[in-house]
C-alpha angles and dihedrals in degrees: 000000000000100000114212128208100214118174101196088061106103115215131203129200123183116184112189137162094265109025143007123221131189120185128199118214148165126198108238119224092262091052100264119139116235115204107213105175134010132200138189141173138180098262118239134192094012110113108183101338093321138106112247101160116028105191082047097065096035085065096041096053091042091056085048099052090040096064088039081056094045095051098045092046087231149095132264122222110153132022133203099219146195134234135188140172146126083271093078110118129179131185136167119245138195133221140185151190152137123264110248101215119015089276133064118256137193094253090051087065100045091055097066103042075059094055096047090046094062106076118137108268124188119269090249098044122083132196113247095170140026109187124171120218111189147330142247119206107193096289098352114095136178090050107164087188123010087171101133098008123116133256138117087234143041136187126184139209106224125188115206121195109195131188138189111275100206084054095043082054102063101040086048086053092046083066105036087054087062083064086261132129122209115242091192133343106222128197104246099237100055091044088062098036081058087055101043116030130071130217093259089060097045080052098048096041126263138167121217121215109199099194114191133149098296116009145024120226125213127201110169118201129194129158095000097300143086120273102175153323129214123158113211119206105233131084147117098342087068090058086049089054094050090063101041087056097034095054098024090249127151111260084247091053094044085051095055098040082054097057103043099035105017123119128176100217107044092214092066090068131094095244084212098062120108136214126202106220120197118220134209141239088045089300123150120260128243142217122231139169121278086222091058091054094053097063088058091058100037107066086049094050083051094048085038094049085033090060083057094040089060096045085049093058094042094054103044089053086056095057090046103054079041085056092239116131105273100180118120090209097158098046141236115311108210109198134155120071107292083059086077097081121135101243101013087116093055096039085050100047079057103055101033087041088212135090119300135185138161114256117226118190115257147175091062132114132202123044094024105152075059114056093010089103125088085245084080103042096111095046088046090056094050087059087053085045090060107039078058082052102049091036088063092041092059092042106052089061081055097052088040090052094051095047089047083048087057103045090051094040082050098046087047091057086046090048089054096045086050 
């Protein structure tokens, strides 16, 4: 195989407690993203969104490369990649400004996202994101784009979303150690917000769990914009554990047992289904009932869903008593691969008491019966992250080269006056 090195191709990676995934993609003509090549591999030395064992991950990230690279027939230099973590901190912040000529420009804008975004954050903290969420003219408020209206002042609404440095480090040095530089490091939960919801649900009012191995990650939307953004860690790993130590199963067993027979409502299951259950120790294994099994996962989806429940209410509260629209109109979108259960719909529409569904990547081509499960929504939305990218790259030559075209073409004019 003639391995390529080809810069317009975008790269995902995705490292999470259970698994690590790379995509592969090219941005289409008419601006799809085409997945060529897809790789995965069991994760090893990560522990809720850290590094806990650095020659562990590096492995694990190379296998996983190495089967994206084998598939695309290319080579990888530089990733898009995910991060996660109970250090994850969001606030909104408030800038403002005057506008420099009667219309809004482009700098003006600029000027006072800068000016939010500079906030005083701790020594050990670092901004990931800077994402504005809407936008005050002198007495006019609620502007998605003033770019072009007319006022003598602005003011703009910032969300930050901040990590821990010395964490974004290691897992950045996981990474650099597999030959690979990192392009952007994006906060999960935005990255597969990016992959599953649509505009009318960012509108409405919608919050996306993304539930993988170790931690759940939370991105609240209403009126278009942001809200917030908090990771709790806790998530399917919990449930694996319940069965290893309920039925006296190895963790890799339990893992497995959870993923083909689990259900999250035990009504929901044939009583007379039946699940083989490995022992330990050279013991032989049993047979029980699926139902049986369920009620060991269902109390801890309802305390897990619960967790997110309780954050949902608290911070809705908050945008209400801050005036910013608070309902949750479209639901409550479950992705990641805990979000496969048999029956988590159902448990969550209980506990939330609103709409659920499972959210599926979409608006990609290519290797679709691949990357089209919830289990690849991060890695999807880093592929969105970087055609943004790529999109502004290849646009800002374009905007240099006409501003060089005017100053010659206006010290031309001055030359000839002179």
């Amino acid at each position: 195989m003639n391995k390529t090195t080809d810069k317009s191709l975008i790269v995902g990676l995705d490292i999470g407690t259970s698994k690590v995934s790379t995509l592969v993609s090219e941005v289409l003509p008419d601006g799809t993203i085409n997945v060529l090549g897809v790789g995965s591999s069991p994760s090893r030395g990560m522990d809720k969104g850290g590094v806990n064992d650095l020659e562990s991950v590096v492995k694990s990230v190379q296998r996983a490369v190495n089967e994206a690279e084998m598939m695309a027939d290319c080579q990888i230099s530089s990733v898009y990649l995910s991060l996660s973590g109970k250090h994850i901190h969001c606030q909104t912040e408030r800038g403002m400004g005057t506008i420099s000529d009667e219309d809004v420009t482009q700098d003006d804008i600029d000027n006072v996202i800068h000016t939010a975004k500079s906030v005083k954050i701790s020594d050990e903290q670092r901004v990931l994101h800077v994402i504005p969420q809407e936008y005050k003219i002198d007495y006019q408020e609620g502007i998605k784009n003033p770019l072009g209206l007319s006022g003598v002042r602005m003011e703009a609404s910032v969300h930050l979303i901040t990590c821990h440095n010395d964490t974004a480090k290691n897992i950045e040095k996981a990474v650099e150690r597999c030959g690979l530089s990192v392009d952007q490091l994006i906060f999960s939960g935005l990255s597969a917000s990016h992959a599953v919801i649509t505009p009318d649900e960012r509108e409405l009012g919608v919050c996306v769990v993304d539930i993988g191995g170790g931690t759940m990650d939370l991105a609240v939307w209403t009126g278009g914009a942001l809200r917030h953004a908090e990771v709790i860690p806790y998530a399917g790993n919990v449930i694996t554990s319940d069965i290893a130590y309920a039925f006296g199963t190895p963790l890799a067993d339990a893992e497995d047992i959870k993923v083909k027979y689990g259900c999250a409502l035990s009504e929901l299951v044939n009583k007379d289904a039946k699940v083989n259950v490995p022992s330990v120790g050279g013991r032989p294994s049993r047979t029980l009932q699926r139902q049986t099994l369920s009620e060991v996962i269902e109390p801890r989806c309802s305390e897990l869903l619960g967790l997110v429940n309780q954050k949902l209410v608290a911070i809705q509260e908050k945008l209400r008593s801050d005036g910013v629209k608070h309902q949750m109109a479209a639901g409550i979108v479950l992705t990641g691969g805990a979000s496969q259960m048999h029956g988590l719909v159902e448990c969550a529409e209980r506990v939330f008491q609103n709409q659920v569904r499972v959210g599926q990547p979409v608006n990609v081509t290519g290797l679709t019966d691949y990357v089209q499960a919830p289990c690849y929504a991060t890695a999807v939305g880093l592929l969105h992250y970087g055609k943004e990218s790529l999109l502004t790259e290849t646009s800002e030559p374009e905007q240099k080269r006409a501003v060089a075209s005017w100053i010659n073409k206006l010290s031309s004019w001055f030359k000839k006056e002179f």
